[in-house]
C-alpha positions in Angstrom: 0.0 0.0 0.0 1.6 3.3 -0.9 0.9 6.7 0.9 1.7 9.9 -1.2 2.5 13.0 1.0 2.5 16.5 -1.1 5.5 18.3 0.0 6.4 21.9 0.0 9.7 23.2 -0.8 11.1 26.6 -1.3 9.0 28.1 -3.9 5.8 27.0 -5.5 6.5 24.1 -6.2 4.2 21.1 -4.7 6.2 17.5 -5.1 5.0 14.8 -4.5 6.8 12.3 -2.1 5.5 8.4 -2.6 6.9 6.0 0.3 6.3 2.5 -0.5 6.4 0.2 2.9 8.1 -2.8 3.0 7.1 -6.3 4.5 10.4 -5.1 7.8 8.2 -1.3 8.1 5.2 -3.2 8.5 6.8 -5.9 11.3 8.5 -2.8 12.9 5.2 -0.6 13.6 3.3 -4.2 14.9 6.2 -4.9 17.4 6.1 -1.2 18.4 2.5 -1.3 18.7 2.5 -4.4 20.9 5.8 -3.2 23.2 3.1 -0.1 23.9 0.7 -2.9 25.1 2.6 -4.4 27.9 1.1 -6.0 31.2 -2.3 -7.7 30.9 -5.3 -7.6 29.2 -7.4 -4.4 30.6 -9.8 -5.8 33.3 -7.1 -8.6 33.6 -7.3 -7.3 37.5 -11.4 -8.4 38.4 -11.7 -11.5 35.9 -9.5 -13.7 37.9 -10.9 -12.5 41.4 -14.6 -13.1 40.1 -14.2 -16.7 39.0 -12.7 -17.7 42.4 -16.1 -15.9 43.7 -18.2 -17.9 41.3 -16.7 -21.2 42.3 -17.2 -20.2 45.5 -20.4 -19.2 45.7 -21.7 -22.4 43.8 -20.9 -24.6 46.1 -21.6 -22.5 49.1 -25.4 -21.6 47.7 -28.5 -20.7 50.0 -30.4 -23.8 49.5 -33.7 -21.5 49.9 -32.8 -20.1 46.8 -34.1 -21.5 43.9 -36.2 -23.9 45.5 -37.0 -27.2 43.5 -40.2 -27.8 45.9 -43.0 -28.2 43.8 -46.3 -25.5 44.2 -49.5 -26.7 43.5 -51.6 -24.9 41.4 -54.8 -26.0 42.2 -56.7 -26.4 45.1 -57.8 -29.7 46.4 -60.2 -30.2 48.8 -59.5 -31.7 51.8 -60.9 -34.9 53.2 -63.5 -34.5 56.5 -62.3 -36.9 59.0 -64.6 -39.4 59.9 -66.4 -39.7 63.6 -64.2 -42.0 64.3 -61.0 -40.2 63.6 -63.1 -37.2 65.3 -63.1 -39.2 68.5 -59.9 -40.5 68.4 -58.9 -36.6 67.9 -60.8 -36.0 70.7 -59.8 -38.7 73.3 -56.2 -37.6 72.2 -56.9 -34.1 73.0 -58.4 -35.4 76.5 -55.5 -37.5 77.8 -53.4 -34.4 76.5 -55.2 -31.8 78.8 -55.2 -34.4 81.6 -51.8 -35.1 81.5 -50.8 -31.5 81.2 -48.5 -30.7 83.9 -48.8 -26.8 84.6 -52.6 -27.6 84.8 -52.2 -29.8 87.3 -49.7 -27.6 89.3 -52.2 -24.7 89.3 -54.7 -26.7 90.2 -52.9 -27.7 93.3 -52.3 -24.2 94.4 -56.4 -23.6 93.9 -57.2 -26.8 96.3 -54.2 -25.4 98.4 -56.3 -22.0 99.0 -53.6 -20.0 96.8 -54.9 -17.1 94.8 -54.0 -17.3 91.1 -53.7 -13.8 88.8 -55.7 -13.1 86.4 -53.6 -14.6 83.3 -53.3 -18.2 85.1 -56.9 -18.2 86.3 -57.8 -17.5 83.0 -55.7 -20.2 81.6 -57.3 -23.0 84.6 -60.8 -21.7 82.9 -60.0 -22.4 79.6 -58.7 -25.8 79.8 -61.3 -26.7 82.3 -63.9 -25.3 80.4 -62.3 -27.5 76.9 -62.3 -30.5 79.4 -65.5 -30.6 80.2 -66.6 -30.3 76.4 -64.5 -33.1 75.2 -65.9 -35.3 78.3 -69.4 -34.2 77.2 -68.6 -35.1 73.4 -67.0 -38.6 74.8 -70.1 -39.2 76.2 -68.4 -39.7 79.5 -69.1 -36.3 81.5 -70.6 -36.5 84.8 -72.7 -33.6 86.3 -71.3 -33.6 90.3 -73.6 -30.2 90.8 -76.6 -31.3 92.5 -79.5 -30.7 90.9 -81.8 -27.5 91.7 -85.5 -28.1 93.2 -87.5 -27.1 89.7 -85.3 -29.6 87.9 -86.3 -32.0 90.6 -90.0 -31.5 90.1 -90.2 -31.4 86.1 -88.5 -35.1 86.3 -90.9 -35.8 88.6 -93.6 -35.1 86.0 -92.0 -37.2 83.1 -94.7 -38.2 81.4 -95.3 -41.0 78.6 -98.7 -40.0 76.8 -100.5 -37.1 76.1 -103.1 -37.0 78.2 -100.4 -37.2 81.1 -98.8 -34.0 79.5 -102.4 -32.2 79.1 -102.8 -32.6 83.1 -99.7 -31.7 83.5 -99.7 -28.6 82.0 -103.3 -27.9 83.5 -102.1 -28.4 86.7 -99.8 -26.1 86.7 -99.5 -22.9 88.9 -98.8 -19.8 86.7 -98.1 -17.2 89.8 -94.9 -19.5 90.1 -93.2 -17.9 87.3 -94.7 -14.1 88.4 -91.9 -11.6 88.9 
């Protein structure tokens, strides 16, 4: 490839200068162009650092990250237990309270005569109160309170037929229930 340079000398005369490079000109500006090019590649300084860190961090990954648990998508409904399982739930729930022991310590202190606050008495009450609905459900619940005197007499006037029912209710005394 040849480069002409006009050139101006003395007077008005314009030459032209034609420089022909040679295959040792061409070799010469490449090994001057890569002696300004020393050291390593520009970002030479990061790209070694950041593979280490990549390495590193793929074997030391969050395992929350990029979870391979699967998510459902749709709803399915869930299966009602049975009464059986119901009751099973239920007698397990039972022998759980009964066997709960800061239940039973509070309800030492109560027998004792010991005042509980308001948080613990609270906490006696509810479990006492779940108690007694599971015995109920169980079928096995006893009623200790003795009974009151109008419960007494309307069991007195159980009654199998009607026309026992029609006395009874003729016999009865409205001023009773007067305020």
């Amino acid at each position: 490839m040849s480069r002409s340079k006009k050139v101006r000398s003395g007077g008005n005369l314009d030459v032209v200068v034609v420089r022909n490079r040679t295959q040792s000109d061409v070799e010469g500006r490449l090994r001057k162009k890569e002696k300004k090019r020393k050291g390593l590649k520009t970002g030479n300084r990061n790209s070694d650092a950041k593979t280490e860190k990549q390495r590193a961090a793929g074997q030391q990954r969050d395992p929350r990250l990029g979870s391979k648990k699967k998510i459902p998508l749709t709803i399915e409904p869930q299966k009602k237990p049975t009464k059986a399982e119901r009751r099973m739930s239920a007698e397990q729930e039972l022998e759980m309270l009964e066997n709960d022991a800061q239940l039973n310590v509070l309800l030492d202190r109560i027998e004792e005569g010991e005042n509980l606050g308001a948080g613990l008495q609270r906490y006696v009450d509810e479990k006492l109160a779940r108690i007694e609905v599971l015995m109920k459900q169980l079928g096995i619940y006893e009623d200790d309170e003795p009974q009151s005197p109008a419960e007494s007499e309307s069991n007195e006037y159980k009654a199998s037929s009607d026309d026992d029912l029609l006395n009874q209710f003729e016999d009865l005394d409205l001023d009773q229930f007067k305020g």
